[in-house]
N, C-alpha and C positions, 0 to 999 in steps of 0.2 A: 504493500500500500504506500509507503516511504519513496518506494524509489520511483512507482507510479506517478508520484506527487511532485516529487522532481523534475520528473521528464515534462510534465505539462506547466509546470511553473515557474522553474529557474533553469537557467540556459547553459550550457555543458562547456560548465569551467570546471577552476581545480576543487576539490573536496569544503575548502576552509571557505571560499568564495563562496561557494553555492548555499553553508551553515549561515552565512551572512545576511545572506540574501532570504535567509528562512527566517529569521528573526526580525529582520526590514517589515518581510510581510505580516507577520504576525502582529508588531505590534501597529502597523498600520491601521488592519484588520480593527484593533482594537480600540485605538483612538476616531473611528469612523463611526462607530461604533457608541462610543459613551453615550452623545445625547440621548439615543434611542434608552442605555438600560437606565439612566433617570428618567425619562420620562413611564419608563411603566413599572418605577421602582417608588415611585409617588405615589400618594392615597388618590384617588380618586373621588372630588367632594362631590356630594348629590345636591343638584341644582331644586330650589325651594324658593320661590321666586317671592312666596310671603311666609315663608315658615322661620320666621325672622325669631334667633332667641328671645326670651321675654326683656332682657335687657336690652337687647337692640330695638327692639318695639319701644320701648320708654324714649331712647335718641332719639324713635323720628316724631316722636308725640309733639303735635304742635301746642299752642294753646288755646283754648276755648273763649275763641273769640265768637263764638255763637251765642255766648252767656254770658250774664252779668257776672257768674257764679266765679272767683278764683278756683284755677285748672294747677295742681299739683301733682307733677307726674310721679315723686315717688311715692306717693302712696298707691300706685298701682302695682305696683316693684311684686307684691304677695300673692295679687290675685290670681286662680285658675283660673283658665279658659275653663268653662265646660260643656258638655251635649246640649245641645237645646232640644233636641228630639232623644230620651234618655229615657228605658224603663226600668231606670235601677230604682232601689227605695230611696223615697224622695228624700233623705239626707246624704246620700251617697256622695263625694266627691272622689275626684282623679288629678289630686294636684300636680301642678307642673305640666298637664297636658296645654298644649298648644296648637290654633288652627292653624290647618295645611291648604289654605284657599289656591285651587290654582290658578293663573289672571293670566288674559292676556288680554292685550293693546288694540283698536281696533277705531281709529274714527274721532278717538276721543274717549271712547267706551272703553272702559274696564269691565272685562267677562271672567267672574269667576265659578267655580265648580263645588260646592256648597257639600262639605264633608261630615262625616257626622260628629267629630269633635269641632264643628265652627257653632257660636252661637252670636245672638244679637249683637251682644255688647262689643263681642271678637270684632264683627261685622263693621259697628258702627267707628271703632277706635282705630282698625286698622284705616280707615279711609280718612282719617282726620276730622271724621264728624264730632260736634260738640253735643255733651251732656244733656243741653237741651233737646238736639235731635233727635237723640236716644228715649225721649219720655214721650216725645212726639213721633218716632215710628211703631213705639209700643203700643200706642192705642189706634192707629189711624188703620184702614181697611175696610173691606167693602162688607155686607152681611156674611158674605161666603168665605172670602179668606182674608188673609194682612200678613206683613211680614213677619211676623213671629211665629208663623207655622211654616217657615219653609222647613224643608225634607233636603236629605244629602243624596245627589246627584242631578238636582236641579240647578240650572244654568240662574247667574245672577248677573244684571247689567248695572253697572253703575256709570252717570256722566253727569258732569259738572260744568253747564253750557252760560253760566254767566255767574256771578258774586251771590245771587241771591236766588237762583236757578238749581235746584236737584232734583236729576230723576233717577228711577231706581227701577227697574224691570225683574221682574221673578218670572220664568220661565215654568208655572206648575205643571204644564202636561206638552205635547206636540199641540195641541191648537189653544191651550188656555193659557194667561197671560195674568200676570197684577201688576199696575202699572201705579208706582207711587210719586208725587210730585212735590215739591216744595217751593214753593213761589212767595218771596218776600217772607217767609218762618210761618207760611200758612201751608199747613202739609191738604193732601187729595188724594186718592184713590180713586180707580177705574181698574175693575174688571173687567178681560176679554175675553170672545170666545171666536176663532177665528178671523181677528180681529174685527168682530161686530160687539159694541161696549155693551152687557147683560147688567153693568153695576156699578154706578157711580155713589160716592158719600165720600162728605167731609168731614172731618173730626168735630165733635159738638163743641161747643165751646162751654170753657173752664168754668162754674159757676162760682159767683162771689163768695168767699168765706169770711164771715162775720170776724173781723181782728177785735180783740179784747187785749188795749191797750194795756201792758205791763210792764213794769222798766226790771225788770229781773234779769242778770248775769244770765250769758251762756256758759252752762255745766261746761266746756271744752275750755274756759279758760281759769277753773279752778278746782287746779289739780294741788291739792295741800300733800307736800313732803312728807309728813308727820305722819300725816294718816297712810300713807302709801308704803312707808316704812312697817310700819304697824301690822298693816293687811296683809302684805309679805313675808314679814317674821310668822304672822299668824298660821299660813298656807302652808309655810318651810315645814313647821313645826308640825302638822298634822300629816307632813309626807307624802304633798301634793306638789309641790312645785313643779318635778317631773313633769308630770303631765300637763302643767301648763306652758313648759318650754316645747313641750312637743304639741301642742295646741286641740289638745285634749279639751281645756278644762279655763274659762272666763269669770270671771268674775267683776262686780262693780259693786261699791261700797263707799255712799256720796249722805254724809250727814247734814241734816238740812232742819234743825234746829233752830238756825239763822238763816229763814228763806231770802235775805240778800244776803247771807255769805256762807253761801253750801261748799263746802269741802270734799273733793271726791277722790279717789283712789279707784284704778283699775286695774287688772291682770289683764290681758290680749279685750280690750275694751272695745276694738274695730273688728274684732274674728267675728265674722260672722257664720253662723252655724245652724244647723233644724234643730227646732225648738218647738215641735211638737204643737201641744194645745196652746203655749203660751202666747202665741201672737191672735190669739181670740180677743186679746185689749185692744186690738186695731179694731175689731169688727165693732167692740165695745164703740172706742172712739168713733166710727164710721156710720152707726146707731144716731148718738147722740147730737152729731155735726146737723145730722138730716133732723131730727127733734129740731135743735136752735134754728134750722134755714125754713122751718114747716114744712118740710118734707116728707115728715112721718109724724105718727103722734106718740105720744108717751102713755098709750092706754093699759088697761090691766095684764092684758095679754101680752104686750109688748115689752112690761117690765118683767114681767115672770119670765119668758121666754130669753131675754136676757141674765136675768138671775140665774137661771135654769143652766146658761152657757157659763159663766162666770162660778159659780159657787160648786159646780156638778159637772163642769165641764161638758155639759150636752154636744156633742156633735149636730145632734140632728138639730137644736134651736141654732147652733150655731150656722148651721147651712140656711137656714130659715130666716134668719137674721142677714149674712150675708148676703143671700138675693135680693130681700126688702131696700137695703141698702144699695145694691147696684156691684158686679166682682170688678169692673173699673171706675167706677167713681170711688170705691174706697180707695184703689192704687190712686188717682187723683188726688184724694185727701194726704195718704200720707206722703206723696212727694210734692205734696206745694209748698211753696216758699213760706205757706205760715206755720205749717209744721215739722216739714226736712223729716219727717219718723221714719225716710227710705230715703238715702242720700250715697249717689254713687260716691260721690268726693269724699266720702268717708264706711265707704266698702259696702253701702248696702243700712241695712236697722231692717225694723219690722215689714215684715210680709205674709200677704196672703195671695196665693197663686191656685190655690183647691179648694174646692169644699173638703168641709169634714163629714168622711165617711167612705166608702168605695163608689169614687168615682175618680175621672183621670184631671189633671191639672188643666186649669184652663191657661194659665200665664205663670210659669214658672218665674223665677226674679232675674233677669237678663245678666249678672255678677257671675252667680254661683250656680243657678238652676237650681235653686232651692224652691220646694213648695211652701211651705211654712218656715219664714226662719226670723231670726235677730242675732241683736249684738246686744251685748248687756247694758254699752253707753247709752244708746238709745232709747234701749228699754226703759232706763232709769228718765233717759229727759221727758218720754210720757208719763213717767209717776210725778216728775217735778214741776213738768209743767201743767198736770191737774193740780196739785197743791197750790199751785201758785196762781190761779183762775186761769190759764194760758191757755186750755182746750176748748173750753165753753162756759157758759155763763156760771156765776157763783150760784145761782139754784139748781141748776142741770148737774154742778160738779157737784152737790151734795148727793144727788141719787146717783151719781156714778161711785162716788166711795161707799155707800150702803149697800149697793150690787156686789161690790169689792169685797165689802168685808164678813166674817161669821164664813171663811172658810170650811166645806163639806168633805172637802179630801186629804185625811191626816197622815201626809209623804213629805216629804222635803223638809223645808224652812219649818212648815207646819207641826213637824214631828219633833224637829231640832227644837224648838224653842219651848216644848212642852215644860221643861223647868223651869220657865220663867210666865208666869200667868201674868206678870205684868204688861205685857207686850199684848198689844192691841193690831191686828195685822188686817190690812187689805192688799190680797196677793190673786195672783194667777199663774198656777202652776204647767207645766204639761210634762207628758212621759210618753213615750212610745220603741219599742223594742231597747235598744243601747244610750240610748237618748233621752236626756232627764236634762228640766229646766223648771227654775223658777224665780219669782218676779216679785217684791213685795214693799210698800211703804207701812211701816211698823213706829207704832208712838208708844213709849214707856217713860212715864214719871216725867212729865216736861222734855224730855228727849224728843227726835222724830230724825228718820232715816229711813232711805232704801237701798234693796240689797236685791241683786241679779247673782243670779248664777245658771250658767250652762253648759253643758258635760255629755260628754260621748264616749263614752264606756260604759259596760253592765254595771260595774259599782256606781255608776253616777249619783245614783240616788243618794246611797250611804254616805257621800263624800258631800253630799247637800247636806243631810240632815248633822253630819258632824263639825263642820264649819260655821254654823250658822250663829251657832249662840256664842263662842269666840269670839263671833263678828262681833255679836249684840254686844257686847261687854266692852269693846273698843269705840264704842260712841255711847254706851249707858255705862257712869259710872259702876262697881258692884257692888258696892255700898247701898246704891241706890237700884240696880236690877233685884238685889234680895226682896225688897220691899213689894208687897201684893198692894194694889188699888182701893 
């Protein structure tokens, strides 16, 4: 084979010339050669045209100049994306997953391919849409569909044909169409069907909420050292902590004694999480709104059936109540500007996206895909800002703390504090398989505070009901906790 290799490569000189000339070639061969073995000695990166880290999502985050609202990008830094079309149990997350939209360019149009990990919020952020938009594609849609029900493998268009100009096309079937607009921050919907329009609607408009002027501090800017110190020591101590770094496990503990100067302390006070029954206080809230606008009345039936959801946790008065109420006007109430109790800029608060009982989600929370959930900050700003008249009138807010109070379900907070009979509590709890939550504003001996806690684990419960009175004893003196009424 050598000498074969010779005759047809090196030309018949002497032996050492020919060795020479075998080496020439070789390492010719070799150097011709290199580019080639780095380039397929290189990883090979997979083109992701929007499967953009979440960090790198944050870089191209503009700001919401849509809104008046101040736009803080890192506080998105935490959040999942998640399924918007998802039949896991509705507290399930998938953190860290991120949408894999595929886009391409066309005219001006952006055509994406809608995955089953893409959801609204993905949607709206990836395109530099503002927070406002977000609340305003949440409701807008024809009787038959809207954006919030798309499905993964439907074609999405998006094009941005002037400053004040958005439109949005959903591809639902080969002949059917929803075609969303935004003209001047007045969104529109049209439904087609071979492109003949079967369904035109505009988003109702926002109806007035009664503001009850009150000059009372935002809970977010008083956060007391002291106590924050305290509630930590507390947590370490009872061999929880863990699970709040792993975000398990929330808590909020805001002393409000001194209704202008409430002291609050939180553990993961923005984690928002399913919380079971306990966001039935929005339905509450969402009840009462319609009472004060005369939109409902406050008759016998109306308050029992509240009580009923409140004290007993009724699902069915609660589903019952919810539809009276309206499943978007209540999301309406809690994200207007008079009461923020669902604020993306601050990860989400109270939601209700299901009835309670077996049936499917109408509007999961565009964040997490949560059907039921909160954050305990939140939670806590609805107990403070009933106290402090900020929900509704001072006679409406007394039948909402009697609905509140004489607790029916002896779990959590309720069980925790059975040593102390001084403690007077109006709470809302909820539980459902690993998930345990509750909610409560509690007066003892001139004292007054609320205490949130939310937990995702089977012991959740146990880890409620043994914190609890800890807490109590960090804003009631125990000198003065000892003491019965």
């Amino acid at each position: 084979m050598i000498n074969g290799f010779r005759r047809v490569f090196l030309p018949a000189t002497s032996q050492n010339t020919r060795l020479k000339n075998l080496i020439i070639v070789g390492i010719s061969a070799l150097i011709i050669h290199l580019p080639f073995v780095k380039v397929f000695a290189a990883p090979i990166k997979k083109k992701t045209p929007l499967s953009y880290s979440l960090n790198n999502r944050m870089k191209k985050m503009q700001p919401d100049t849509g809104s008046n609202l101040p736009f803080h990008p890192g506080i998105y830094k935490k959040l999942p994306f998640e399924p918007l079309t998802d039949n896991r149990l509705p507290g399930s997350k998938k953190h860290g997953q991120q949408p894999s939209l595929e886009v391409h360019k066309g005219d001006g149009w952006l055509e994406f391919t809608i995955k089953k990990d893409d959801t609204l919020y993905s949607l709206v952020r990836t395109n530099g849409l503002s927070i406002k938009d977000l609340y305003k594609i949440m409701h807008v849609g024809t009787k038959t569909s809207g954006l919030k029900h798309f499905r993964p493998g439907q074609k999405l268009l998006i094009h941005a044909s002037g400053k004040n100009i958005l439109e949005i096309i959903l591809h639902q079937s080969s002949s059917r169409k929803l075609h969303v607009i935004r003209l001047n921050n007045i969104f529109s919907a049209i439904t087609t069907v071979n492109g003949v329009e079967i369904d035109v609607a505009k988003p109702a408009k926002s109806r007035h909420l009664l503001v009850h002027s009150k000059n009372f501090p935002n809970l977010r800017d008083q956060f007391d050292g002291k106590l924050q110190s305290d509630l930590e020591k507390t947590i370490n101590h009872l061999g929880l902590m863990n699970e709040v770094n792993k975000g398990k496990l929330a808590i909020a503990l805001v002393d409000i004694t001194d209704l202008n100067n409430p002291r609050v302390a939180t553990l993961n006070g923005d984690e928002m999480m399913y919380a079971a029954s306990l966001p039935k206080i929005a339905i509450l809230l969402g009840a009462f709104v319609e009472i004060e606008q005369g939109d409902m009345t406050l008759d016998a039936d109306t308050r029992d059936s509240l009580t009923q959801m409140i004290r007993f946790s009724s699902n069915e008065n609660a589903t019952k109540m919810l539809n009276r109420v309206g499943t978007h006007r209540l999301q309406e109430i809690l994200m207007s500007d008079r009461y923020k109790l669902y604020d993306p800029l601050h990860n989400g608060g109270l939601w209700v996206g299901k009835a309670y009982g077996k049936s499917p989600a109408f509007e999961r929370d565009p964040i997490h895909n949560l059907s039921h959930g909160a954050t305990v900050l939140q939670t806590a700003r609805f107990y403070y800002m009933m106290e402090t008249g900020q929900l509704v009138s001072s006679k409406l807010t007394e039948v909402m703390k009697e609905i509140l109070s004489h607790p029916k379900i002896n779990h959590n907070f309720v069980k925790g504090l059975a040593s102390h009979p001084e403690a007077k509590i109006y709470r809302k709890s909820g539980t459902w398989r690993h998930w345990h939550a509750d909610s409560a504003l509690i007066e003892a001996n001139g004292y007054k505070y609320i205490a949130v806690a939310l937990a995702d684990d089977p012991k959740g419960g146990l880890w409620l009901s043994e914190m609890i009175a800890p807490m109590h004893e960090l804003i009631v003196p125990t000198a003065y906790a000892e003491l019965s009424p």
